[in-house]
N, C-alpha and C positions, 0 to 999 in steps of 0.2 A: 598503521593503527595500533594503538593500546591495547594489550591482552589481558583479558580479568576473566577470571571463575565464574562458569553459569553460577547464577545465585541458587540456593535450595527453591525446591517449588514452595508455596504459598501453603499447601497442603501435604499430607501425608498420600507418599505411593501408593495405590491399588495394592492389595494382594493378591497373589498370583502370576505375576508377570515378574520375570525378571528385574531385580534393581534398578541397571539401566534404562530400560524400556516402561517401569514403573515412574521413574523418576519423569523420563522424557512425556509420558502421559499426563503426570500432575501439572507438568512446568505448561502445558497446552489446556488446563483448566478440565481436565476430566478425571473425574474426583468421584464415578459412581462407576459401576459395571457396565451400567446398561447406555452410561456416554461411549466409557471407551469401546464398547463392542460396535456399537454404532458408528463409533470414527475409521474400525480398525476392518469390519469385517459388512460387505454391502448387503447383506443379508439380512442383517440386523438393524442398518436405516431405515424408517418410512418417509418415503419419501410427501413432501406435504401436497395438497393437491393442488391441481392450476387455479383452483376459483380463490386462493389463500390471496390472491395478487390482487388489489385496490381497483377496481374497474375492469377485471377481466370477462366478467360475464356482459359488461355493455361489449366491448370490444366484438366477442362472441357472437351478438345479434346484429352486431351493424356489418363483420366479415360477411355471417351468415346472408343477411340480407340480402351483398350487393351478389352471393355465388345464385341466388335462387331466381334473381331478377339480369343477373348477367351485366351487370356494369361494370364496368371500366376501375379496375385497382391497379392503381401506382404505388410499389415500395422502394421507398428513396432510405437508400442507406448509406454510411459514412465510407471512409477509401479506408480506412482503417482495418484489421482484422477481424476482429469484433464486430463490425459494422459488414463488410464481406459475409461472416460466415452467418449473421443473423439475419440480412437478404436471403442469403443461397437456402436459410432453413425455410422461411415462409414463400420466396418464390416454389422451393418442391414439393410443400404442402400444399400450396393453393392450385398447383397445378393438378396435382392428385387429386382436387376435389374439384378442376374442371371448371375453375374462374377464372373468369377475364382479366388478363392479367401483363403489366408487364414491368420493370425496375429500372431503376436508377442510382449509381453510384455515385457520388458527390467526385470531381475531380481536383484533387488540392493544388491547381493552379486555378482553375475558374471560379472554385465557390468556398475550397477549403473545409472546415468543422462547419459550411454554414449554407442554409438555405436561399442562397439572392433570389428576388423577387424575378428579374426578367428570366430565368432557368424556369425559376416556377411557371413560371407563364407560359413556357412554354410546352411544360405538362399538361395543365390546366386546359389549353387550345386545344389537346386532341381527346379530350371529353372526361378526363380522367372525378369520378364523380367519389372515391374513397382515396384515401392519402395513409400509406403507414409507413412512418418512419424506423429504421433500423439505426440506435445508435446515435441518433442526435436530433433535435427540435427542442429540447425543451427549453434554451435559448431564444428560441424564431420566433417570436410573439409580432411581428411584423408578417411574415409571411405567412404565418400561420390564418392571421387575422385574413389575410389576403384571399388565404383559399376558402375558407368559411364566406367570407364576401360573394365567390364564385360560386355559392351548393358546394363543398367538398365538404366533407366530414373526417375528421382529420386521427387519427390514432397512435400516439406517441408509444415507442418501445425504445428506452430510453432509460439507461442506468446514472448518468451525471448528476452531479450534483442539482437540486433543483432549485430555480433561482427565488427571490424574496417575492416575486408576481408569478403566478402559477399560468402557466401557458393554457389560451385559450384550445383545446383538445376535448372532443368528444370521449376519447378514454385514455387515460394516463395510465401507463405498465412502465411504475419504476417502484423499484427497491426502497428506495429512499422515502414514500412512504410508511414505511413498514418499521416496528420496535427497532432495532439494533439487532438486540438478540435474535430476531429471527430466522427461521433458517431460509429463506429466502432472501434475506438482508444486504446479501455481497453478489447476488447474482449480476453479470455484465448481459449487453444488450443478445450477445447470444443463448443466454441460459434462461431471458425471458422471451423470447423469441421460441424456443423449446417447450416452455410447458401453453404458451397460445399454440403451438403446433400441435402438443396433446392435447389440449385439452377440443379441438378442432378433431382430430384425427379419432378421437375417443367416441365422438357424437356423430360421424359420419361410418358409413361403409367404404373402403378405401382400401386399396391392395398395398398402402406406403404404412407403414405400425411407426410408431411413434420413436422407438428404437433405432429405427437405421438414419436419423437423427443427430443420433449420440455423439457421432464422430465429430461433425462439423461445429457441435456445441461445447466439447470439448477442446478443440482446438482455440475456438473464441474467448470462452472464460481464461486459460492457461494464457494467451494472445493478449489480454486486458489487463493483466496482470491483478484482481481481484483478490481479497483474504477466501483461501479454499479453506472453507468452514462449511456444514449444515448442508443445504442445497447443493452449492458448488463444490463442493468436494464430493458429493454424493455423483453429481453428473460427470463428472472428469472421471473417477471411478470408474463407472459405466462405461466413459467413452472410449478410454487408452484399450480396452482387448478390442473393441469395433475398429480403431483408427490401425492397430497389426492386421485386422485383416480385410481390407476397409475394399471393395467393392468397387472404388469410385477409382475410373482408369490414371483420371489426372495425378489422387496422390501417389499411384500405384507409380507409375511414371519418375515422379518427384521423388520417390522415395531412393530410386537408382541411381539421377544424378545426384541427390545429395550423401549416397552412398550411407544410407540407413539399412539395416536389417529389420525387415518389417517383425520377426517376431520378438525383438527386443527395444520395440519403440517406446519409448517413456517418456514423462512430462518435459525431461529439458530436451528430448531432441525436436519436441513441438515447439520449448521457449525459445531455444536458440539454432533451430534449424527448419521446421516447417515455417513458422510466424514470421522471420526476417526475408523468409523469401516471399512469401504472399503481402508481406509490409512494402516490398521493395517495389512491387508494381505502382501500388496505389502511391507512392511520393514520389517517383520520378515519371508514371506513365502516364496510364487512363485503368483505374481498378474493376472498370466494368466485367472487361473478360475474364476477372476473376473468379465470375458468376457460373458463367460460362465450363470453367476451368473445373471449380467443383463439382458442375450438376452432370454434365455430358460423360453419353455413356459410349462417346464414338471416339476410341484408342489414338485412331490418327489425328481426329484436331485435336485431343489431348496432348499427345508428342509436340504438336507444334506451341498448344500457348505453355507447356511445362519448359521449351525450350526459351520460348522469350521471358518467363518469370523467371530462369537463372541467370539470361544474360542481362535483365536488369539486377538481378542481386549484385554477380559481379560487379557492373559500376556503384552501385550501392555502397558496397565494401569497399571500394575503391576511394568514394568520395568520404564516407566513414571517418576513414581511416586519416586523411589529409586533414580533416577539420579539429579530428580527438590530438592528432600530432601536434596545431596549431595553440590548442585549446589550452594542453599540457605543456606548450613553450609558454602562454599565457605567465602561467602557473610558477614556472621556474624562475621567470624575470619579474615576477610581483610576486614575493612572499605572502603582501599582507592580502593578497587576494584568495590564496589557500586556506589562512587562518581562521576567514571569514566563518560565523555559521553556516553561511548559502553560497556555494561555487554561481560567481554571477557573471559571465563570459560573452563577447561578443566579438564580432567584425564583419565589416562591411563585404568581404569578399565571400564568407561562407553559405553553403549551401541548407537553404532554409530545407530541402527536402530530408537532411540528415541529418536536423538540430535534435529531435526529439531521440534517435540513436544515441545521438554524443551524449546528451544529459544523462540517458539511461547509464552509459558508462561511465559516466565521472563520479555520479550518484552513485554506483556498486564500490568505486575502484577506491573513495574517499570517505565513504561512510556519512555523507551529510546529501540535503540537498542540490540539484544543479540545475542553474537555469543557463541555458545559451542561446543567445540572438543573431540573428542576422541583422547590423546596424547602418543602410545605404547612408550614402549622404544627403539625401532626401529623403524626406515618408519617415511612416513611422519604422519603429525595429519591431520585430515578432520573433517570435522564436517558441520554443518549446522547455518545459519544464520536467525534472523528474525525483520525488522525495524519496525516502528511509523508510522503512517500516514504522508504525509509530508515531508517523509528524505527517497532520494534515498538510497537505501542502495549497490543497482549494481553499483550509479556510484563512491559512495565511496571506493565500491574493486578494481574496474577499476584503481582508483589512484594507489593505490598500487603491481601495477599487477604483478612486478618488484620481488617481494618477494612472490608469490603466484606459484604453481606448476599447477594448474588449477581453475578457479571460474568460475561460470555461474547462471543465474537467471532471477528476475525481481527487483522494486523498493521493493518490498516490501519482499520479499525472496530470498534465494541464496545459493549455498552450495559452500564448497572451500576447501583445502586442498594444504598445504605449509610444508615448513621443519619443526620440530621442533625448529629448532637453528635460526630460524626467525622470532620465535614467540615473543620476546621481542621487537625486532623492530616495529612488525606487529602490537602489541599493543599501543607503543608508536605512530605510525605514525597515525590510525584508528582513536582514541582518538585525536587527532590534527586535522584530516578530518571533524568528525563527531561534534566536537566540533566550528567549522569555519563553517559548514551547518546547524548547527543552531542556528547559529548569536546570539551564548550569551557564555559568560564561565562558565553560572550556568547548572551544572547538575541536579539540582533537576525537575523531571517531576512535570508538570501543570495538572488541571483537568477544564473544564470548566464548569462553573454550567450555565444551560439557566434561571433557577428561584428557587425560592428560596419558598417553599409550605408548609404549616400546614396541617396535616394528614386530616380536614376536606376540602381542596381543592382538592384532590385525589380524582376523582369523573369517573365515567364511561366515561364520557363526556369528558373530559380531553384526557383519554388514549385511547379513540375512536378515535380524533381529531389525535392524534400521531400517530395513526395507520395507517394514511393515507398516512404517508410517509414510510409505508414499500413497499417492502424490505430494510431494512437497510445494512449496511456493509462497506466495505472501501469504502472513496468518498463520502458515507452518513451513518454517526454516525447517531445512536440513541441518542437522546437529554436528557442529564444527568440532575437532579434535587434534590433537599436538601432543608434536613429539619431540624430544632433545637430543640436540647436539647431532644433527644430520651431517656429511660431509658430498658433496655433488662428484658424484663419480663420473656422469657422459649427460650429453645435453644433444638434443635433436630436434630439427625444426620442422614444423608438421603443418599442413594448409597451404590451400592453393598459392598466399602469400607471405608464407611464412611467417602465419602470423600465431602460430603456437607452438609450444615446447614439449615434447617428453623428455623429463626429466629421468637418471637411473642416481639416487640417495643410498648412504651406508651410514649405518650405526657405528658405536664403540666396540661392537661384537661384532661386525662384519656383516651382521645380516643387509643386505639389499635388497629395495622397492622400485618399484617405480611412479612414476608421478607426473600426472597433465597438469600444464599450468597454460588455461587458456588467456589467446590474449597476452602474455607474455614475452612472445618473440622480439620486442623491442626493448623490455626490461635487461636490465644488466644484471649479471649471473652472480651469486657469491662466492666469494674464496676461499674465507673462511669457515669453520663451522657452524650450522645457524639450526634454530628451533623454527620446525616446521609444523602451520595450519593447516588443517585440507577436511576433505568431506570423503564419507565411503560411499562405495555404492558394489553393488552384486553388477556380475556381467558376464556374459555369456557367446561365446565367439568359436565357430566352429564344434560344437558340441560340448566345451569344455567352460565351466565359471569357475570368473577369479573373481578376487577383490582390487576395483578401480578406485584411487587414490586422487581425488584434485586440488591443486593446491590454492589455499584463498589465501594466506598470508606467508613472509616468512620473515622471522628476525634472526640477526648475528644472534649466537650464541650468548652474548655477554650482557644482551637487554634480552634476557626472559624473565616471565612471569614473577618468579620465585625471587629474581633479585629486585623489585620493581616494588614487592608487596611487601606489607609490614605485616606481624602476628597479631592475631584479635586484640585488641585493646583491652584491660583490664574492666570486668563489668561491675558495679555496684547498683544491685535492683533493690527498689527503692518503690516498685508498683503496688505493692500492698502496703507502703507508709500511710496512718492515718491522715496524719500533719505534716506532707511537706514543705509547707508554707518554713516553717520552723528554719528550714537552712537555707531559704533566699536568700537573704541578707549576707551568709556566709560566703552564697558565691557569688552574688553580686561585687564584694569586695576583692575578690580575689582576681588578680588583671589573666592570670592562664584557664577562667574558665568562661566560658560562653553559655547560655542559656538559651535554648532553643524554642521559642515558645512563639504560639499563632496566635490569629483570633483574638477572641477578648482576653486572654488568658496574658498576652504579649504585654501589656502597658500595666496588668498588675504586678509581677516578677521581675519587669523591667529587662524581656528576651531580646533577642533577635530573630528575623524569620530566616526562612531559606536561601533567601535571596542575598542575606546579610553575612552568610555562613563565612569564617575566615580561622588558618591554624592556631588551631590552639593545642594545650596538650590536657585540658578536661574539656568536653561534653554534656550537656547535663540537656536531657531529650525532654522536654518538661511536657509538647506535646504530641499525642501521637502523631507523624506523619501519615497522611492521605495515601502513599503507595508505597510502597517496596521497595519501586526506581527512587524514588525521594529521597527515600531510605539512604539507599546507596549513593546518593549523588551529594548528600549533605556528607557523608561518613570521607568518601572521597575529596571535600574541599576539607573538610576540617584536618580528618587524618588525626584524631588524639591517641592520647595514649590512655586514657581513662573516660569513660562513660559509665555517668548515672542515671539510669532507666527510673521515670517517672512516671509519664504517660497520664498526666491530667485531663482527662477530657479528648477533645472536646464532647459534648452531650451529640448522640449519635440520633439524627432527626431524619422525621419522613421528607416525604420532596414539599407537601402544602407549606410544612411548618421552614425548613431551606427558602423558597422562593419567599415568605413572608418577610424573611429575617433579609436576603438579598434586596429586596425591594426595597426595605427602612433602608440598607446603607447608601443604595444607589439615588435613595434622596436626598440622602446627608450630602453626597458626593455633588449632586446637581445643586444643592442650596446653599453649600457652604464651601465648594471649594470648585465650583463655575463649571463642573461636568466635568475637571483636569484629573485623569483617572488613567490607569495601567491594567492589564494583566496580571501583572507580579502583585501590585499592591490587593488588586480583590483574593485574589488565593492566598495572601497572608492575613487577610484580614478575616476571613471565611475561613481559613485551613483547609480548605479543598486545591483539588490539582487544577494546573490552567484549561485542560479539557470540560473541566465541571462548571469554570465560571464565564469558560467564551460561549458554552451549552447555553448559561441559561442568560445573560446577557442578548444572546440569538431569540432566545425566548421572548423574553420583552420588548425585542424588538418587534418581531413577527404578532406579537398581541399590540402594536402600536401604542405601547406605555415608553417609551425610548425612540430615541436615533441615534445612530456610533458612527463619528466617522477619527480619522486622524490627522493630528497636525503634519508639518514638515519634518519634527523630527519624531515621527511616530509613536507620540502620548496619544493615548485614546481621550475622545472628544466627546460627550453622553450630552443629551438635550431631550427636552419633555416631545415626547413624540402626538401624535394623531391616533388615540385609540379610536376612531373608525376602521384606521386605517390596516386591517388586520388581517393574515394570509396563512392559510390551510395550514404549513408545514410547523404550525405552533404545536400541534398536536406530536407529529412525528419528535419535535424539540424537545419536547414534555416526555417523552418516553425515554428520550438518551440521557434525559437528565437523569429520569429517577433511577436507570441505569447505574447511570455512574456515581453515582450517591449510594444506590445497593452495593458497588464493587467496594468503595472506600470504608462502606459502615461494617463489611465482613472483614477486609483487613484491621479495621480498627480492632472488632470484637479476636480475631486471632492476637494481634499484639499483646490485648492486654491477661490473655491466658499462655500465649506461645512460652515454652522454656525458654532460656538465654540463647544458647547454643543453639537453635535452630533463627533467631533471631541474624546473631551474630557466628556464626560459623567460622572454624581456624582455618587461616588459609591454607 
């Protein structure tokens, strides 16, 4: 990966907090007291109440109903984590309240992410008169339809994305209703699964509090991999001191073989050590007994199914490990397959049970997307999907949905399954999507360093300070840091299969570290001396904390940072000019300057947009860019030596007067030039980001004024839609837009007051 300088935050640090820790607060948009105290300290979140959830109080009457009349509740939940631990939450609430009751785990050979009809049926057959799914339905408009046909009344607890036909469901409990900003927003099917549990447990008498809970709902969110923001980071808070001293024999058990110390349990020995092993049942087994595994409070079958969920792990890792080796020769004998925006991987011999592992790692290890398939030589391929912080990855399939036999997911995961003989297209077009959402043609992933530290800065104090902003996870990185000119003094191989390294590093002053580098054991070691990445953390082992060091990147010595960057460009502002009309002309004529200009603004000045962006050594910013990233990602292809700050425009509009102004072009677009239309080209023509105009594009569709689909080689296709035809989630659309239109109208109004120097900052 490329190393570049966190950029400054957007805002000015809090005061009060240390520099560092001020700064890493702004950079995470908390920009008031009473946010960061809220993020930092649980005391100081309110938490929002259950009824904030879209349909939760139908939910509430129809649970109700069937505990007072004693019918039959079925909760069909996915094999997944997420899915596991938001069963295990409402199976030992419903119990507690003495319902009829009893569950289902989806098995990913028989049914997969999916509800088949003859399984259902044979629910249905033994009376089952209420249906709550954990984790998945909203998809199943076929069986859903099926069990309403039968009397069931169906109750979706369901965080995926929701499709363009709103699932026939008596009560919908998903996130994806709700603004963006909400703090409910990012909850996964275990965190909604938790507050129907409170909000249940709240209105009954019952010896279960809503609290011992926690554990199992943090495990699922951290499991789902979610942005920990708002809600979910509120719950995971909560849950990590229940999950050290967690009551429940199974993880007590689990905790031994995987060789945890239950009072220093933290979110990654959930991400990477609880969650793969209760993941590893449900893709090679049957997930049910996982049910089992969390709720039982009887020690010996606990010993027994903690022994089978390790010796599935083991094959787990096993299989892992052979498909990521496969994946990665892939890799080696096809350059231009790395280069790609989207790692797009398959073979007919790999194990579909540990695609969705692999992707996870190729996605961490390369900084882009990855999808891997299992490709028979009959049937279709499937496989599993996994993106980058930052890059929807649902609504990139969603593009291509045209060539896809089924996909379903969230931003950040997804699995899919298309023809074979579509796979070159599929390729081709993905690579064109994902390449356009992230507004650059450079595939090479980025790393951002927050600072740059000599081994004697690494101080207790330091990674105490850091620690305050766990949990970490999607939505909030842990803060990356480097140091120069390491030399490897001893290398040791650690895991059952040798599949990680403690590293012991020496400075120019002789001071020594040490250093995990997970994952690692198969990477070759350097020789020379090299500038090392890695992440702190506080730890505690035998009564005594140190600071744990791991390493996310390293480079030779002789590509760091400092020789790689150039110094700020020379700035000329020019943002309080009356007239700068006056010196177009001058630089139009001049071949070493480029003019950057969007919107309407582009064809008077005679600009180029973002997309056009190419070295020059003048700049001339004529309008403001829509983000920050833009920012940097135009500064990065051009690379000048001079920039003149203009920042004309554009006129900063509400969302009515935006979708007005979208809608005129999107006719221009269908009248005059046959619906033949891009991504790139609407955000240049709008000066907004490609999030703002695939938002409201969504928009229009969902109000059936539009239909999108894409050609073969992934031009977007626009045609006058069926406004009958028109589906709930326009509303939900309508709020991210004016979202996102709020984020870009605040950056606009900072640029055109911000100093130079916080703008442009010396490297």
């Amino acid at each position: 990966m490329r190393w570049i300088d966190a950029p400054p935050p957007p805002h000015e640090p809090l005061p009060g907090y240390s520099p560092l820790l001020g700064r890493l607060l702004a950079r995470r948009g908390l920009i008031t007291p009473q946010a960061a105290e809220a993020f930092l300290y649980l005391s100081h979140y309110h938490p929002s109440p259950p009824e904030a959830l879209p349909s939760l109080t139908n939910a509430l009457e129809r649970i109700e109903q069937a505990i007072r009349k004693h019918e039959p509740i079925c909760i069909w939940g996915d094999f997944n984590v997420d899915g596991q631990t938001s069963t295990a939450i409402l199976v030992q609430t419903l119990r507690a309240l003495e319902a009829n009751l009893c569950y289902h785990v989806t098995s990913r050979f028989r049914e997969g992410h999916n509800i088949p009809i003859p399984y259902l049926d044979e629910q249905l057959h033994r009376g089952t008169k209420l249906l709550i799914t954990c984790g998945i339905g909203v998809n199943e408009h076929l069986a859903l339809e099926r069990a309403r046909q039968q009397g069931v009344e169906v109750i979706l607890v369901d965080h995926h994305d929701l499709p363009s036909m709103v699932p026939p469901a008596d009560a919908l409990l998903s996130p994806k209703l709700l603004p963006a900003d909400h703090p409910l927003a990012t909850l996964s099917a275990s965190g909604l699964a938790y507050k129907l549990a409170e909000a249940l447990l709240q209105r009954h008498q019952s010896a279960l509090a809503p609290q011992a809970l926690l554990d199992l709902t943090a495990i699922g969110l951290i499991a789902a991999s979610v942005p920990l923001r708002g809600e979910a980071r509120y719950l995971v808070q909560c849950g990590l001191p229940i999950l050290r001293a967690t009551p429940r024999p199974g993880l007590q058990i689990l905790y031994e073989l995987a060789q945890i110390e239950p009072g220093l349990l933290n979110e990654s020995h959930v991400a990477f050590t609880l969650a793969p092993r209760l993941n590893s049942l449900g893709r090679l087994l049957d997930a049910n007994p996982a049910i089992e595994f969390l709720l039982t409070q009887d020690s010996v079958r606990a010993g027994v199914l903690a022994t089978q969920i390790e010796n599935a792990h083991a094959q787990y890792q096993l299989l892992t490990d052979q498909v990521l080796q496969a994946a990665e020769e892939q890799l080696r004998l096809d350059p231009e397959l790395s280069r790609a925006p989207v790692l797009i991987l398959g073979h007919s011999t790999w194990s579909n049970a540990v695609l969705n592992a692999v992707a996870a790692r190729l996605a961490e290890r390369y900084g882009k997307p990855a999808i891997v398939l299992q490709i028979p030589a009959e049937g279709p391929a499937r496989g599993s999907a996994r993106s980058v912080e930052g890059l929807n990855l649902s609504a990139a399939l969603a593009a291509h949905a045209d060539l896809l036999l089924k996909f379903g997911g969230h931003p950040m995961a997804a699995s899919l399954a298309l023809e074979s003989k579509n796979l070159p297209a599929f390729r081709r077009r993905m690579n064109k999507t994902i390449q356009e959402m992230q507004l650059s043609d450079q595939a090479e992933a980025t790393l951002e360093i927050e600072a740059w530290l000599s081994l004697s800065d690494i101080t207790q104090e330091l990674a105490a300070e850091i620690e305050q902003l766990a949990p970490f996870g999607v939505g909030n990185p842990r803060p990356v840091f480097a140091t120069r000119r390491q030399t490897l003094e001893s290398s040791v191989a650690l895991g059952r299969n040798k599949e990680h390294r403690r590293l012991t590093v020496s400075d120019e002053e002789g001071r020594m570290t040490t250093v995990l580098w997970w994952n690692g054991g198969q990477t070759d070691l350097p020789e020379a001396p090299f500038d090392l990445a890695f992440t702190l953390r506080m730890n505690e082992r035998r009564g005594i904390r140190q600071v744990h060091l791991e390493l996310v990147d390293l480079h030779l010595a002789e590509a760091t940072l400092r020789q790689t960057q150039a110094k700020r460009p020379a700035i000329h502002d020019l943002r309080q000019e009356a007239t700068p009309y006056h010196f177009v002309s001058q630089w139009r004529n001049d071949p070493e300057t480029l003019i950057w200009a969007e919107g309407e603004e582009k064809a008077l000045v005679g600009g180029v947009d973002r997309f056009s962006l190419q070295h020059v050594r003048h700049l001339v910013i004529w309008t403001i860019p829509p983000s920050g990233e833009i920012l940097r990602t135009a500064l990065e292809a051009v690379r000048p030596e001079r920039i003149t700050l203009v920042c004309v425009g554009p006129t900063i509009e509400n969302t009515e007067n935006f979708v007005a102004r979208f809608g005129g072009l999107l006719k221009h677009i269908l009248n005059q030039r046959q619906g033949r239309t891009s991504y790139a080209q609407l955000a240049a023509a709008t000066a907004h980001r490609l999030e703002t105009v695939q938002t409201a594009l969504a928009w229009f569709a969902a109000q059936g004024k539009i239909s999108l689909r894409r050609d073969d080689q992934g031009e977007l296709l626009l045609a006058f839609g069926n406004a009958s035809n028109t589906i709930p989630t326009s509303k939900r659309l309508w709020l991210e837009l004016q979202s996102l239109l709020a984020e870009t109208a605040a950056y606009r109004s900072y640029v055109r007051r911000a100093p130079v120097e916080s703008l442009f900052p010396e490297e």
